[in-house]
C-alpha positions as CSV (number, residue, x, y, z in Angstrom):
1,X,69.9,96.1,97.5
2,X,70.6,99.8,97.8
3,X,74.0,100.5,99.0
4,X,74.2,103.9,101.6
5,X,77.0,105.6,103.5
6,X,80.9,104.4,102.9
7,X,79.8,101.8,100.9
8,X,79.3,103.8,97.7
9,X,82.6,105.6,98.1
10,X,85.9,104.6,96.1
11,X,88.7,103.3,98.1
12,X,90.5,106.6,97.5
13,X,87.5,108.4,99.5
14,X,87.4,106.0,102.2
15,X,90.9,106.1,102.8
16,X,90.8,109.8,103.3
17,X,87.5,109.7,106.1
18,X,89.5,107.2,107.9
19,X,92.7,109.5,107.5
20,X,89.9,112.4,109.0
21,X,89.0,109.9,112.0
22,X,92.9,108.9,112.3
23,X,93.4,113.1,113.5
24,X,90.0,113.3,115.1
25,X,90.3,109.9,117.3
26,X,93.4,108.1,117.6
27,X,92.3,104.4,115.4
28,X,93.1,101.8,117.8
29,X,92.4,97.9,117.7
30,X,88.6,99.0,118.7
31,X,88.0,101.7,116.4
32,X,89.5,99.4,113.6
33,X,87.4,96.5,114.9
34,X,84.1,99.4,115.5
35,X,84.6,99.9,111.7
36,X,85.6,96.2,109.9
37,X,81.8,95.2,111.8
38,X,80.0,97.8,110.2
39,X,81.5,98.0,106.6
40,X,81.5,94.4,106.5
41,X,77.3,94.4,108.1
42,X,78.6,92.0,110.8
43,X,77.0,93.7,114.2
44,X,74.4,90.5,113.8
45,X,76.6,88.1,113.3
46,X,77.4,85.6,116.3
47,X,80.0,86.8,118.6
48,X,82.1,84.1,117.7
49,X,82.2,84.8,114.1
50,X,82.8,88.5,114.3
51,X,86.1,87.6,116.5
52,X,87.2,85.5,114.0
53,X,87.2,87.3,110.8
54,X,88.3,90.7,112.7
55,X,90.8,88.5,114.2
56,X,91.8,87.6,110.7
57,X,91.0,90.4,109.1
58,X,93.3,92.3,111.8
59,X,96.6,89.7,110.9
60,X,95.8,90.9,107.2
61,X,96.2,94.8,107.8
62,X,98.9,94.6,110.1
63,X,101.0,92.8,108.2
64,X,100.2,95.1,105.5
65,X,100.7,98.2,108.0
66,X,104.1,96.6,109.1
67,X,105.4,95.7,105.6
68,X,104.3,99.2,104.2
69,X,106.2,100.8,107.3
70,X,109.6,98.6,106.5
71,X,109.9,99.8,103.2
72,X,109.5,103.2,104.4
73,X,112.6,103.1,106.5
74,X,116.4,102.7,106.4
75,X,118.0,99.5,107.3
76,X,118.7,100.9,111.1
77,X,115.4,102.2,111.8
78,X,114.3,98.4,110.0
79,X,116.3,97.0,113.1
80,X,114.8,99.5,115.6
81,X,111.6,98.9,114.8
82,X,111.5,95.3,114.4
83,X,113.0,95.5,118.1
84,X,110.6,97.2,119.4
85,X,108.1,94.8,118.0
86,X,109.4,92.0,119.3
87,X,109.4,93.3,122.5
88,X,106.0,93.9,122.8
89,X,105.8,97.6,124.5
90,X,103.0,99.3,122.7
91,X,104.0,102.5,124.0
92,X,107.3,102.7,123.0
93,X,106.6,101.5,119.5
94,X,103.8,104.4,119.0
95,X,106.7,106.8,119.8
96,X,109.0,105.5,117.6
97,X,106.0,105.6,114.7
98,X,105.7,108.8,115.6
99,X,109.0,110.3,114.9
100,X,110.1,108.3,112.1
101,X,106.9,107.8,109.9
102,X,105.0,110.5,108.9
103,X,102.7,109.0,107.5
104,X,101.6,106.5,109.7
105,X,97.9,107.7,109.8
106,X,97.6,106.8,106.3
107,X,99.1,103.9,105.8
108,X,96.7,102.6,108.8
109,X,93.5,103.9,107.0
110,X,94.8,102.6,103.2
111,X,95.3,99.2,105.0
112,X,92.2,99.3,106.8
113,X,90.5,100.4,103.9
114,X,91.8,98.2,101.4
115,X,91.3,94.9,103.4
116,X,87.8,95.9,103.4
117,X,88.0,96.4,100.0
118,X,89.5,93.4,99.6
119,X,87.1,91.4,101.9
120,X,84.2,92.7,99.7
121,X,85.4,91.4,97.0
122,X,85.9,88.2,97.7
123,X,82.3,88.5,99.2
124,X,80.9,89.3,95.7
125,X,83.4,86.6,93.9
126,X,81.7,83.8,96.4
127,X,78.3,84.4,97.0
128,X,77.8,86.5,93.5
129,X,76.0,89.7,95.4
């Protein structure tokens, strides 16, 4: 089977076209969901299915999203942002992102990236394609 498009690029290079899209369109839930289905060939599976691996898929990279943004910040902001989460209000939390990691677009498109990568893998380890 002859692989085409992202899937022949190295993590590193995927990583930095997402980081491109993260400044060109802002990755929400649906571009992140827009992009697991079609690196992972999905778009024909059921309905059903797709929901639940993005849905698992999604747990995966925002834990990895919220752990890689903990480390990043000092105990107080730890305490800001985990209030924040808690709380629920999108909105705020994008702000407080905003000012106090730098980053952010990156870590979003290495843990989007990676759990693809990752997902993949284990796609080869079981099936052996």
């Amino acid at each position: 089977m002859k692989k085409s498009g992202l899937n022949t690029l190295s993590h590193a290079q995927k990583r930095a076209l997402f980081h491109k899209h993260l400044h060109e369109n802002r990755m929400d839930r649906h571009t992140i969901r827009d992009i697991l289905l079609k690196q992972l060939d999905l778009s024909r599976a059921p309905a059903d299915i797709q929901d639940a691996l993005v849905s698992k898929l999604g747990e995966n990279i925002v834990k990895k999203i919220t752990v890689t943004v903990l480390n990043g910040l000092t105990e107080e902001k730890r305490g800001e942002f985990m209030k924040l989460t808690e709380e629920g209000n999108e909105k705020e939390l994008r702000v407080f992102i905003e000012k106090h990691v730098p980053d952010a677009g990156a870590i979003v498109a290495d843990a989007v990236a990676g759990e693809i990568d990752r997902f993949k893998n284990l796609q080869k380890e079981i099936l052996g394609s």
